[in-house]
C-alpha positions in Angstrom: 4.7 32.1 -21.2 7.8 31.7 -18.8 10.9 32.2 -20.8 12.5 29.2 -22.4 10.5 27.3 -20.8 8.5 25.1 -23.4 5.0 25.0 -22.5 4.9 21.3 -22.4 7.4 21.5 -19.7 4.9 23.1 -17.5 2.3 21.5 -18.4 4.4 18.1 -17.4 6.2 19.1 -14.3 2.8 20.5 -13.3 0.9 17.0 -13.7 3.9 15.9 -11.7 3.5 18.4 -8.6 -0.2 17.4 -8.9 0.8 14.0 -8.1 2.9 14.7 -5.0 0.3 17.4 -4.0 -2.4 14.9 -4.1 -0.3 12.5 -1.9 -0.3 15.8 0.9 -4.4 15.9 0.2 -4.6 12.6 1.0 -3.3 13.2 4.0 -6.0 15.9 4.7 -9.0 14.1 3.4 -7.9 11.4 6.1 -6.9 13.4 9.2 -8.6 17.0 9.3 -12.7 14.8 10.2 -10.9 13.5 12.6 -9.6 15.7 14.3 -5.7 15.1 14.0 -2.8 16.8 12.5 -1.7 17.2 9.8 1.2 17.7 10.2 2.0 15.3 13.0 3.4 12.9 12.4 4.9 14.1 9.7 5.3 11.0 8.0 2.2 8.8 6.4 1.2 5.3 7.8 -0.8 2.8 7.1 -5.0 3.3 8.8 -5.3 -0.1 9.6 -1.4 -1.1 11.3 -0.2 2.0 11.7 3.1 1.5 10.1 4.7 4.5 9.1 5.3 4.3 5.3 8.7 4.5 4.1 9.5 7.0 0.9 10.0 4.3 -1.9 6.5 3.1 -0.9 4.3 6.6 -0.9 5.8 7.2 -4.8 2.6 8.9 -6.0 0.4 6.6 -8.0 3.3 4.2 -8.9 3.2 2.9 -4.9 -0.7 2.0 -4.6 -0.2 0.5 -8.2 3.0 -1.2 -7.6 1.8 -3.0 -4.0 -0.9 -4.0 -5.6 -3.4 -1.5 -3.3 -2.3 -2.9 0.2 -0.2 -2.8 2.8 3.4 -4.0 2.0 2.7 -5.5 6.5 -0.7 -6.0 7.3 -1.3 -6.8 3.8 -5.0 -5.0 4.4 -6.8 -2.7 1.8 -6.2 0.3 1.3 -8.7 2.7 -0.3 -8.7 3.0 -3.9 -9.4 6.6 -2.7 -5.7 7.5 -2.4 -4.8 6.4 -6.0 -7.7 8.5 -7.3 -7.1 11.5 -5.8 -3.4 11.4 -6.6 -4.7 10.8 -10.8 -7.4 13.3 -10.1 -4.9 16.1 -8.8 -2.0 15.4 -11.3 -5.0 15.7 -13.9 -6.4 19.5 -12.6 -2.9 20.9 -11.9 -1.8 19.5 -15.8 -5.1 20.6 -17.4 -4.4 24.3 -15.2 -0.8 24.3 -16.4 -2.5 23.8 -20.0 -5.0 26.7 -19.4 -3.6 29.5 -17.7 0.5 28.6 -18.1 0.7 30.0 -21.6 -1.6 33.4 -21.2 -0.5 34.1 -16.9 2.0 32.1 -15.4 1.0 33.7 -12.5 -2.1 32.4 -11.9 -0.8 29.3 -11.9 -0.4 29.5 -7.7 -3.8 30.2 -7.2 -5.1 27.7 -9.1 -3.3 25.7 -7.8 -4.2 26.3 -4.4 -8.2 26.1 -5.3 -8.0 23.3 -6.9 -6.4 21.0 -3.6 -9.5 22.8 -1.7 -12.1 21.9 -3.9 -10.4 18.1 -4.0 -10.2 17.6 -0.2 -13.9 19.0 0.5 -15.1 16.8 -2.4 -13.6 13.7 -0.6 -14.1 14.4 2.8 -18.1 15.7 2.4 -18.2 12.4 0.3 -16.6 10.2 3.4 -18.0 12.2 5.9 -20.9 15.2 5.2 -19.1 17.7 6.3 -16.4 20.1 5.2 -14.3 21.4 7.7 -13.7 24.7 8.5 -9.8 24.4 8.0 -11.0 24.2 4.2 -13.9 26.5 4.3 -12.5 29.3 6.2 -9.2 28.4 5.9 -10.0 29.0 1.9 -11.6 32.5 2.3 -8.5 33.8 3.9 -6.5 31.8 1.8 -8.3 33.1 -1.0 -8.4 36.6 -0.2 -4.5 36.5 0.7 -3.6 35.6 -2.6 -6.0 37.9 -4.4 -4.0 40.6 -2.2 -0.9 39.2 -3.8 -1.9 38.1 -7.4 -5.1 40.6 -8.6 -4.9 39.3 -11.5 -6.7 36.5 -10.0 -9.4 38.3 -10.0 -8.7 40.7 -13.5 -7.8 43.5 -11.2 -5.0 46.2 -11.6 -3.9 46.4 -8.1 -3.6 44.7 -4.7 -6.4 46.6 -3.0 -9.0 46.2 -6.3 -8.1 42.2 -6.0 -8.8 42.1 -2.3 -12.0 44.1 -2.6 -13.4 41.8 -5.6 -12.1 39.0 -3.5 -14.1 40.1 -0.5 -16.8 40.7 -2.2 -16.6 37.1 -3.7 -16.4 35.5 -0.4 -19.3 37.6 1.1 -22.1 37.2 -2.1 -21.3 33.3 -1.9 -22.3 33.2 1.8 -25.3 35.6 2.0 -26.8 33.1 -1.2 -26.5 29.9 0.3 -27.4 31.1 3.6 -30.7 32.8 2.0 -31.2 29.4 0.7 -30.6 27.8 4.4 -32.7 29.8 6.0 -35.7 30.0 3.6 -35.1 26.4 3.9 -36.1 26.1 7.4 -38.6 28.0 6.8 -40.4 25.7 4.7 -38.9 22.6 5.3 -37.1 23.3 9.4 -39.7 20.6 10.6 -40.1 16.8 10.4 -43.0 15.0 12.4 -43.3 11.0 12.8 -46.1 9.9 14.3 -45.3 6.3 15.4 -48.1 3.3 15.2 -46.8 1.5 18.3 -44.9 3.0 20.8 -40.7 3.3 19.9 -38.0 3.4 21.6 -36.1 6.7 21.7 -32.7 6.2 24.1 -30.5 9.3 24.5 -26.8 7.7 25.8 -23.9 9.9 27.1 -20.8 8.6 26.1 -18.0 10.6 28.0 -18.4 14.4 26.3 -20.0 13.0 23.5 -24.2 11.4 23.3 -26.0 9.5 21.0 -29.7 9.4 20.5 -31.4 5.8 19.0 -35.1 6.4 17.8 -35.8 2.2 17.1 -33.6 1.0 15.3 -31.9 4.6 13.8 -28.7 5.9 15.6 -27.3 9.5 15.0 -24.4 11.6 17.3 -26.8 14.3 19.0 -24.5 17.0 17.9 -26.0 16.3 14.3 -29.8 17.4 15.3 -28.1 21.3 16.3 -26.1 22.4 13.5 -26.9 26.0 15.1 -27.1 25.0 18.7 -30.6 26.7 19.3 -32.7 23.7 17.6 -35.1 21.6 19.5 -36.6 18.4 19.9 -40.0 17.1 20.6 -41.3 14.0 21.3 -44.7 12.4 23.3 -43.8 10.3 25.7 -45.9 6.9 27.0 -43.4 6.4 29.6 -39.7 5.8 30.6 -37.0 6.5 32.5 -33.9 8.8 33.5 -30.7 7.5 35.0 -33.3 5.1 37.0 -36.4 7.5 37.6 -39.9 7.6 36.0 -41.2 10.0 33.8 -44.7 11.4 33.7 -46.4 10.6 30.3 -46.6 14.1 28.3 -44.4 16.7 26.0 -40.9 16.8 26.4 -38.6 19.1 24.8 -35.0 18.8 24.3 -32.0 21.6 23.3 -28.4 20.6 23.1 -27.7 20.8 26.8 -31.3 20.4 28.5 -34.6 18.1 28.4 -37.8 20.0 29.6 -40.1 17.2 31.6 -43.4 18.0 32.4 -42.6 18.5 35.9 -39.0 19.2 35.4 -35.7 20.7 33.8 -33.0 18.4 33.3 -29.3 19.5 32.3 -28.3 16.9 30.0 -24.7 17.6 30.9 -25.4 15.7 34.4 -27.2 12.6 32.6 -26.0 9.2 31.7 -29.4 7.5 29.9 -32.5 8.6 29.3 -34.9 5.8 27.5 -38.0 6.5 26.4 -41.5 5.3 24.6 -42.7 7.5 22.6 -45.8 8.2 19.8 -44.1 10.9 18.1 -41.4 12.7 17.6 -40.5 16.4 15.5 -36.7 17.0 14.5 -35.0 19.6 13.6 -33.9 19.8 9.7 -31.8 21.8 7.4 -32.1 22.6 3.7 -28.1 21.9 3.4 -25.2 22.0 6.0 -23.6 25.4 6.6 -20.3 23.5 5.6 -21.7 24.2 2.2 -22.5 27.9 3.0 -18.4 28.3 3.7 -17.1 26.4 1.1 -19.2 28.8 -1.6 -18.0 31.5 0.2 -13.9 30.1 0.0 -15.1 29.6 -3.9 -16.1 33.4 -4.3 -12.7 34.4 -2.7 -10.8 33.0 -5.2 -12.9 33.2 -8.2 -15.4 36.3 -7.7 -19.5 36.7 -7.1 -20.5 35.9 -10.7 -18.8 32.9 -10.0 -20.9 32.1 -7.0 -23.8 32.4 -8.8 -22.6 30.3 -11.7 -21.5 27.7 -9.5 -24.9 27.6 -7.3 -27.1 27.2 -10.6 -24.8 24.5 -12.4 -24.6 22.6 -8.8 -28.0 22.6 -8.6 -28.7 21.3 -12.3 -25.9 18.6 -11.8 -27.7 17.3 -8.6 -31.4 17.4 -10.5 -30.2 15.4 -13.6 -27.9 13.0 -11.1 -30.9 12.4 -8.9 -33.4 11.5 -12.2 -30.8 9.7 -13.3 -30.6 7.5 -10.1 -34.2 6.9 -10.1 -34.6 5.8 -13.7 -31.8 3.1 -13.6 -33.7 1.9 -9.8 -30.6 3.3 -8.1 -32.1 5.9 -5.7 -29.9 5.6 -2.6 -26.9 6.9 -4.9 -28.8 10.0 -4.9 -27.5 10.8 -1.2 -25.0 13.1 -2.4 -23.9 15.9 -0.1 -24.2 19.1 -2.2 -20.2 19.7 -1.5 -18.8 17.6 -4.2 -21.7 19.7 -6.8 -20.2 22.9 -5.9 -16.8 21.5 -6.3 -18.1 20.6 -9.5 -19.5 23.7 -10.5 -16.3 25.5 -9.4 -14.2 23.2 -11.4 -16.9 23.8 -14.5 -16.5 28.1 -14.3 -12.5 28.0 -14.2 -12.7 25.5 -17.7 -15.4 27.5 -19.1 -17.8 29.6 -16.9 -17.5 32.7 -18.7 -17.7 31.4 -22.3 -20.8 29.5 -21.7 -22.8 32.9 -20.0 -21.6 34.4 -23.3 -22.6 31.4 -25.2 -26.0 31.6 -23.6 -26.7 35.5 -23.6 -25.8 35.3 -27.1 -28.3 32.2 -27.8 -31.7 34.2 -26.0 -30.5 38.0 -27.0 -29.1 37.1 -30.6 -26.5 40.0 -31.4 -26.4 40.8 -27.6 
């Protein structure tokens, strides 16, 4: 405990530094998918006028509350998002603060610091299915800084055992998920449609970025090559590229290329291709690597038995969620990305992770 400091004081200025923290994450969850700064500019403002927000109203949870969830201008929405992660936040750092405040003060940093990281890649894989690396790798080095500085992090004696148990953290997280990634395309790297009438497929450049439509169904073509090495394959009736025919047969597609049956194409130099087409194969992954990075930023703050933890009760929270969804007829809520599971998993080890693998040891091996 910190000297004569009342451990409801810390508990209370902590729920209080959650709050302004959570106003920062906001910040992140809004700008790191998109690609902007976060720290330019350097003051919030509003998504839908842009007005830059003055202090008195970006007062943690009292602002969104007080203006009623909109903009004091445009008078628009704004997401309901920003007052829950500003609760949410105020509510991990406080329960923390209640945890670890009275046995290691300490820890209270670190903590600290895993808990905004497992809030922002909740939100943002929620918004957006990814996680970015800023918060994956961002949080192994992170993570393995502070184990440097605080072993006790990690129940280690000095700065070199914390780093190593840290390291080791980060590294067991990544080889499992990837194992799990990669036996996944395995069995499941594959998906065929075979098309009763001919469809539609129309690949569209759109300055350095494309999109492909197959009917009716529109995805950004960086989302079929998650490695870059993937490919597509489709059997074409006919069609046409930036004006010329193309012969009915295979054609194969990578990132940058489309291989005709008389011809190689470099996609970079192509405006529209449009297609018919009877079939089609995509590529497919079991789960993002996002979620491959963010175990391993989980393992480099809280160790490899903590990976493994985290992996099972993710997995058992998305099972029972997804039965769930399909006895109350609500299926399409199932379409969880398996980021906000892990988060949840993390979150579920630092409460209690090593008293329930007691618990449960002790329940099959009575008197283990």
């Amino acid at each position: 405990m910190l000297p004569h400091i009342p451990p409801v004081v810390i508990s209370g200025a902590s729920a209080v530094l959650g709050a302004l923290v959570g106003s920062f994450l906001n910040v992140c969850i809004y700008r790191l998918p998109r690609d902007l700064s976060v720290r330019t500019p350097a003051r919030s403002y509003c998504p839908n006028c842009r007005k830059t927000i003055p202090w008195w109203e970006n007062v943690p949870i009292l602002s969104w509350l007080l203006l009623r969830g909109r903009c004091s201008t445009c008078k628009q929405p704004i997401s309901p998002r920003y007052l829950l992660v500003e609760l949410l936040t105020s509510v991990l750092f406080w329960s923390a603060a209640l945890k670890f405040g009275p046995v290691n003060p300490t820890l209270l940093l670190p903590y600290f610091v895993l808990l905004g990281i497992l809030v922002v890649a909740t939100f943002v894989d929620l918004e957006h299915m990814i996680i970015p690396d800023q918060i994956t790798w961002g949080g192994v080095a992170a993570g393995a800084a502070i184990s440097l500085a605080v072993p006790a992090l990690h129940g280690a004696s000095s700065a070199s055992a914390g780093l190593a148990k840290s390291l080791l953290g980060a590294g067991a997280g990544y080889g499992l998920l990837w194992a799990v990634v990669e036996l996944g395309r395995l069995a499941f790297g594959r998906k065929r449609t075979i098309f009763q009438d001919p469809t539609p497929a129309v690949w569209v450049r759109n300055g350095d970025e494309a999109e492909l439509l197959i009917g009716d169904e529109m995805a950004p073509w960086g989302d079929f090559f998650f490695r870059g090495t993937e490919k597509i394959r489709m059997g074409v009736c006919t069609g046409e590229i930036d004006g010329r025919p193309v012969q009915k047969g295979e054609v194969v597609w990578t990132l940058n290329q489309l291989t005709l049956p008389d011809t190689t194409l470099d996609l970079n130099q192509t405006d529209r291709v449009s297609l018919q087409i009877e079939w089609i194969v995509l590529p497919r992954e079991a789960m993002g690597f996002g979620d491959v990075k963010f175990l391993a930023a989980i393992g480099a703050f809280l160790g490899w038995k903590a990976t493994l933890f985290t992996v099972m009760a993710a997995s058992l929270m998305g099972a029972f969620f997804g039965v769930f969804t399909l006895l109350i007829g609500r299926r399409g809520w199932a379409a969880i990305p398996f980021g906000p599971y892990l988060a949840a998993g993390a979150l579920l080890w630092v409460a209690a992770g090593p008293a329930m693998i007691a618990a449960y040891w002790q329940l099959i091996v009575p008197g283990h």
